[in-house]
C-alpha positions in Angstrom: 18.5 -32.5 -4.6 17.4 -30.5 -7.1 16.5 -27.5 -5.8 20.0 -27.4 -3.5 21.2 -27.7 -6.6 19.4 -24.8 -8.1 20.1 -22.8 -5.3 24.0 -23.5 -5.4 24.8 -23.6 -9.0 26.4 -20.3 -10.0 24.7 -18.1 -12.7 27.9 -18.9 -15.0 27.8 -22.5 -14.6 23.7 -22.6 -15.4 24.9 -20.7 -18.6 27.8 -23.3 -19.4 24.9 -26.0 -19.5 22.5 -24.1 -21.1 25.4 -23.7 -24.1 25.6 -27.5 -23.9 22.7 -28.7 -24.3 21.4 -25.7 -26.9 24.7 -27.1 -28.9 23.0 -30.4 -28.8 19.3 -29.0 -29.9 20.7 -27.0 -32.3 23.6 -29.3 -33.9 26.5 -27.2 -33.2 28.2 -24.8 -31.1 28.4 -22.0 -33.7 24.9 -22.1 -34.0 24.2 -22.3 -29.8 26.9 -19.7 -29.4 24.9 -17.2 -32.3 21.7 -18.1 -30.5 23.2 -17.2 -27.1 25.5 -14.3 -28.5 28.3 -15.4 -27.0 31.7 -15.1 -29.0 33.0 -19.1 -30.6 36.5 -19.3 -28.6 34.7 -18.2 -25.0 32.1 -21.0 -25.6 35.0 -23.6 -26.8 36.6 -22.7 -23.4 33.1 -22.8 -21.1 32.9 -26.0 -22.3 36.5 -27.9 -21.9 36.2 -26.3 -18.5 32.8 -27.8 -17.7 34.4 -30.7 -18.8 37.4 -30.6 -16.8 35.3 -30.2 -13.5 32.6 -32.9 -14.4 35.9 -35.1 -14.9 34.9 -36.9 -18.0 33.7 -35.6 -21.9 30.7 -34.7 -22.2 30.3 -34.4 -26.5 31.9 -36.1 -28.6 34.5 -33.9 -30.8 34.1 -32.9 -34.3 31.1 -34.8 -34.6 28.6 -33.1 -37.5 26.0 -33.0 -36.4 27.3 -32.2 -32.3 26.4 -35.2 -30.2 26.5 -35.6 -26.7 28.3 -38.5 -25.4 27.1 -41.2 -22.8 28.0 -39.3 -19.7 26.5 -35.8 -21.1 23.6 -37.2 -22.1 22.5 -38.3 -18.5 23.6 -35.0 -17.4 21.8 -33.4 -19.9 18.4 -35.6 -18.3 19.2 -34.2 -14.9 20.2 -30.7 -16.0 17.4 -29.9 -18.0 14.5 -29.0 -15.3 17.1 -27.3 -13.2 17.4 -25.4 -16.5 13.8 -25.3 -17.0 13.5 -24.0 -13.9 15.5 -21.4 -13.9 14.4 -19.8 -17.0 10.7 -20.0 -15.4 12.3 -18.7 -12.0 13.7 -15.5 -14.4 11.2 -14.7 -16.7 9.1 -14.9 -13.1 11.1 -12.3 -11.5 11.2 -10.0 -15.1 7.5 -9.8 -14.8 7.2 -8.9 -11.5 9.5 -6.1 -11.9 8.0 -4.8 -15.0 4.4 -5.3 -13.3 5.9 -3.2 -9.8 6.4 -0.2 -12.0 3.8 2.5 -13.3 1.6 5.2 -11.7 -1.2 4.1 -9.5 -4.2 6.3 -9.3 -5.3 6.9 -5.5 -8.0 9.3 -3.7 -7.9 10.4 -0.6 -10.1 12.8 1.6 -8.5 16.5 1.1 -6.9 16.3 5.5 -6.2 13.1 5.3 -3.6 14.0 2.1 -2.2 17.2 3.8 -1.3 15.6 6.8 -0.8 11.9 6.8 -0.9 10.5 3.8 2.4 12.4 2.0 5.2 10.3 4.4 3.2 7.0 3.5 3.8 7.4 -0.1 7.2 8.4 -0.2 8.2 5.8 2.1 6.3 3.4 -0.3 8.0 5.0 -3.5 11.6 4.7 -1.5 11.2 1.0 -1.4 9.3 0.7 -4.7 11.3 3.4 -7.1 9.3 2.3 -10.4 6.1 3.2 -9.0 4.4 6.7 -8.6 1.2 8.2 -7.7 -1.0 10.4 -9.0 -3.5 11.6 -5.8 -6.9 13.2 -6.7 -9.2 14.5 -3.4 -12.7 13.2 -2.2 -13.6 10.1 -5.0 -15.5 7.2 -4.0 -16.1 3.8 -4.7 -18.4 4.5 -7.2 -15.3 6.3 -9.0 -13.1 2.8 -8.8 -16.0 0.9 -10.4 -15.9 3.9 -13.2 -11.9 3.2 -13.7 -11.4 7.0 -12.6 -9.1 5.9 -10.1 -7.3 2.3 -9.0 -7.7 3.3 -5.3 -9.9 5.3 -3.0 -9.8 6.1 0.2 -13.3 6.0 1.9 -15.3 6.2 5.0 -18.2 3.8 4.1 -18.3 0.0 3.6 -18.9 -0.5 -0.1 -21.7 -3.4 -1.0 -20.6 -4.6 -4.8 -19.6 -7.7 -5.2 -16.8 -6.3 -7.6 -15.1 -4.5 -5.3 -12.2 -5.6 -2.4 -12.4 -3.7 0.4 -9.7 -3.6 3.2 -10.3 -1.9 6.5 -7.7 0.6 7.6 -9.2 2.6 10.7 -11.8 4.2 12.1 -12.8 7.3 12.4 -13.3 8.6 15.9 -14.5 12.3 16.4 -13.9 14.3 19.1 -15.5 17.8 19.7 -12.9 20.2 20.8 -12.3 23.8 21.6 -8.9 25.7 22.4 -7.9 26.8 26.0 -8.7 30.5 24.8 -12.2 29.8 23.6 -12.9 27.8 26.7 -12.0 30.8 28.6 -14.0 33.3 27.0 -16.9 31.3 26.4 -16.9 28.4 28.8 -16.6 24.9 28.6 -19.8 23.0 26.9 -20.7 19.9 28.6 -23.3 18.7 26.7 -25.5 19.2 23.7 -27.9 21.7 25.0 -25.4 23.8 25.7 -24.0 24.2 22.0 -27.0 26.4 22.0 -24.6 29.3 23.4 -21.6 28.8 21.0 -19.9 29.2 18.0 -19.8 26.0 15.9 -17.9 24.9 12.8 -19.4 22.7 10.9 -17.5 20.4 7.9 -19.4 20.2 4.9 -16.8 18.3 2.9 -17.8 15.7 0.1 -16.3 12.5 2.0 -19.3 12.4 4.6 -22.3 14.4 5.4 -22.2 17.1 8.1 -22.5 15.8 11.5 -26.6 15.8 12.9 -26.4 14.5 16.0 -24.3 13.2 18.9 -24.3 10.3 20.9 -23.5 8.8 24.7 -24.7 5.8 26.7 -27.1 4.8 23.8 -28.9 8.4 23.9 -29.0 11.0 21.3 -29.3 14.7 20.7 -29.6 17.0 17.7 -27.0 19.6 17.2 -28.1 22.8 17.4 -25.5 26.1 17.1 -26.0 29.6 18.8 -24.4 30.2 15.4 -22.0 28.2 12.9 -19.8 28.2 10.0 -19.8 25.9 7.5 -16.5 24.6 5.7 -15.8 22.4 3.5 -12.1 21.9 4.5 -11.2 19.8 7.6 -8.4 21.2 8.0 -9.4 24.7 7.5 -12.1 24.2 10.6 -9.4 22.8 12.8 -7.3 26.3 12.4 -9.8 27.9 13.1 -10.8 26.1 16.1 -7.0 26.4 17.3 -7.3 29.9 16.4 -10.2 30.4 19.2 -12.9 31.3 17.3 -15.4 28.3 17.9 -16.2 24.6 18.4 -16.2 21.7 16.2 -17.6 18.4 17.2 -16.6 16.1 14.2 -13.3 16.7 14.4 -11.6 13.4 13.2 -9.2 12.4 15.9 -6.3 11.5 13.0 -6.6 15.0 13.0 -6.4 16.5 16.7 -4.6 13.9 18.4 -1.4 15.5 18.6 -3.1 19.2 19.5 -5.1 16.8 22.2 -1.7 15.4 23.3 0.4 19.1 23.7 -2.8 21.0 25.2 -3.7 23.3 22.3 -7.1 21.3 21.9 -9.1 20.1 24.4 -12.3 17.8 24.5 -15.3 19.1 24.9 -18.7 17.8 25.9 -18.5 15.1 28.6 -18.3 11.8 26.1 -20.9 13.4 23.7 -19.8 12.3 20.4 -20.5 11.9 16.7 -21.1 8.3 15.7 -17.5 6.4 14.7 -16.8 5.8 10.9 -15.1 2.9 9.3 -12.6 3.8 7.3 -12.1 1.4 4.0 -9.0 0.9 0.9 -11.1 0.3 -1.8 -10.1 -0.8 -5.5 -11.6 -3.4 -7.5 -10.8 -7.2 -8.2 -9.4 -6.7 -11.2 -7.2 -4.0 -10.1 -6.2 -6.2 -6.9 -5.1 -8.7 -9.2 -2.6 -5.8 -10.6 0.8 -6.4 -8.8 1.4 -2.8 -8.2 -2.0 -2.2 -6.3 -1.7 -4.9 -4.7 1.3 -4.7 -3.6 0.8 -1.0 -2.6 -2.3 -2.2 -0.5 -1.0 -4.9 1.1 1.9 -2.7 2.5 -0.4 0.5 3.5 -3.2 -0.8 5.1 -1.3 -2.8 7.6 0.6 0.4 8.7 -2.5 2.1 8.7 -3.9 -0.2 11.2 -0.9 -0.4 13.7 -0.6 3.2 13.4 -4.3 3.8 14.5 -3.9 1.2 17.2 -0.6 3.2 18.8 -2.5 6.5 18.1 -5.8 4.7 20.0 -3.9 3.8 23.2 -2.5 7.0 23.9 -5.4 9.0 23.3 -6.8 6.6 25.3 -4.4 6.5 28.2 -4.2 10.9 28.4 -8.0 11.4 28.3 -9.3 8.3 29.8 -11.3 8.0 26.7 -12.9 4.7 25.4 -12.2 4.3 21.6 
């Protein structure tokens, strides 16, 4: 009974009783209505109307001190943790919004920012207006357990005990050429032939360059007729798409869609790199921080569905197990 009553007592009518009874702890309603800063004729009115639909007095006039009589005194026994409640319901809800508003500090690898990440966040700040992001390039988990930022976006499973770690995605690479490079150099099938062509090779801080590829439990070092290396993922990708070489590594959140409309195409019969996992990292006392939280709770499960939809069609146009 209480809580339907809590539920489908007006905001007005809460504040009627709350005048009451503060008339009774304090021992008037001057001092309840200073205390509550509402003027001394609305609150003589709030209260002959409360009266009036209760159907009986509830104080008993010009009494000095103010005293509650028989009836309001059991209402003031049943009104008082609906009250209580309430307050601790408010003051509840006043935290959380002052606690979902503030900057949240999150690293990302350089690609990832310049083509994916962007939409996330503004969708995120749409729904969450008091909260805003300040987005550094390439920190790891080392940097969250420094305080240099409250979130980071990495590809390795962090071991501290202090640390939460969600997982997100993986990441699948795929060696690819363009149509034009294909036709002027010929289609690599396999890791001995990478002896004949151009290669770029990513050099970025978020993982070391790629060594070796895989298939059917073998493996085969890398070797390059001749290569460049870059530390931008997305600068190799233009230049693959340009025509000007191969790249092996290439991340599949980042050539999916060139997979998809023909302007990249695997290489390499099923040769691959070895999959990443891909990990939100912050720490537990950051986790316990309603804006991260919240933030991470909302991302990582898009993060996951998206790689899932992205999964099954790569899967579907190439025939390839991911």
């Amino acid at each position: 009974m209480i809580i339907i009553r809590v539920i489908t007592m007006s905001t007005s009518a809460l504040k009627t009783w709350e005048l009451l009874l503060t008339s009774a702890d304090l021992g008037s309603v001057a001092a309840a209505s200073e205390a509550m800063q509402i003027d001394n004729v609305t609150a003589g009115r709030l209260l002959t109307r409360l009266e009036k639909e209760i159907g009986r007095p509830l104080f008993v006039r010009r009494a000095r001190p103010f005293r509650l009589t028989t009836a309001g005194e059991l209402a003031a026994e049943k009104i008082r943790p609906i009250l209580a409640s309430y307050q601790e319901a408010m003051q509840s809800l006043s935290r959380d919004s002052a606690e979902l508003q503030g900057r949240i500090r999150l690293s990302v690898a350089g690609g990832y920012a310049h083509e994916v990440l962007v939409p996330e966040l503004m969708a995120f700040m749409e729904s969450y207006p008091g909260i805003d992001f300040d987005v550094s390039i390439a920190r790891t988990a080392k940097d969250v357990l420094r305080n240099n930022v409250d979130i980071a976006l990495v590809s390795e499973a962090p071991s501290d005990p202090g640390l939460v770690a969600m997982w997100r995605d993986h990441s699948v690479f795929i060696p690819v050429a363009s149509p034009a490079y294909i036709g002027r150099r010929g289609f690599p099938r396999s890791p001995e032939d990478l002896k004949s062509h151009f290669g770029f090779v990513y050099t970025g801080p978020v993982r070391t360059p790629a060594e070796t590829l895989e298939r059917n439990g073998k493996s085969a070092y890398i070797k390059w007729q001749k290569s460049l290396r870059i530390a931008d993922i997305i600068a190799v990708k233009n230049a693959v798409l340009a025509g000007y070489g191969v790249a092996v590594d290439m991340p599949i959140v980042h050539c999916h869609r060139e997979i998809s409309d023909g302007r990249l195409i695997p290489v390499l019969d099923g040769w691959r790199v070895p999959t990443r996992d891909l990990y939100a990292v912050t720490t537990r006392a950051n986790y316990a921080v309603k804006r991260i939280r919240t933030f991470m709770d909302w991302y990582v499960p898009r993060s996951v569905a998206a790689a899932r939809l992205r999964d099954r069609h790569i899967s579907e146009l190439l025939g390839l197990m991911l």
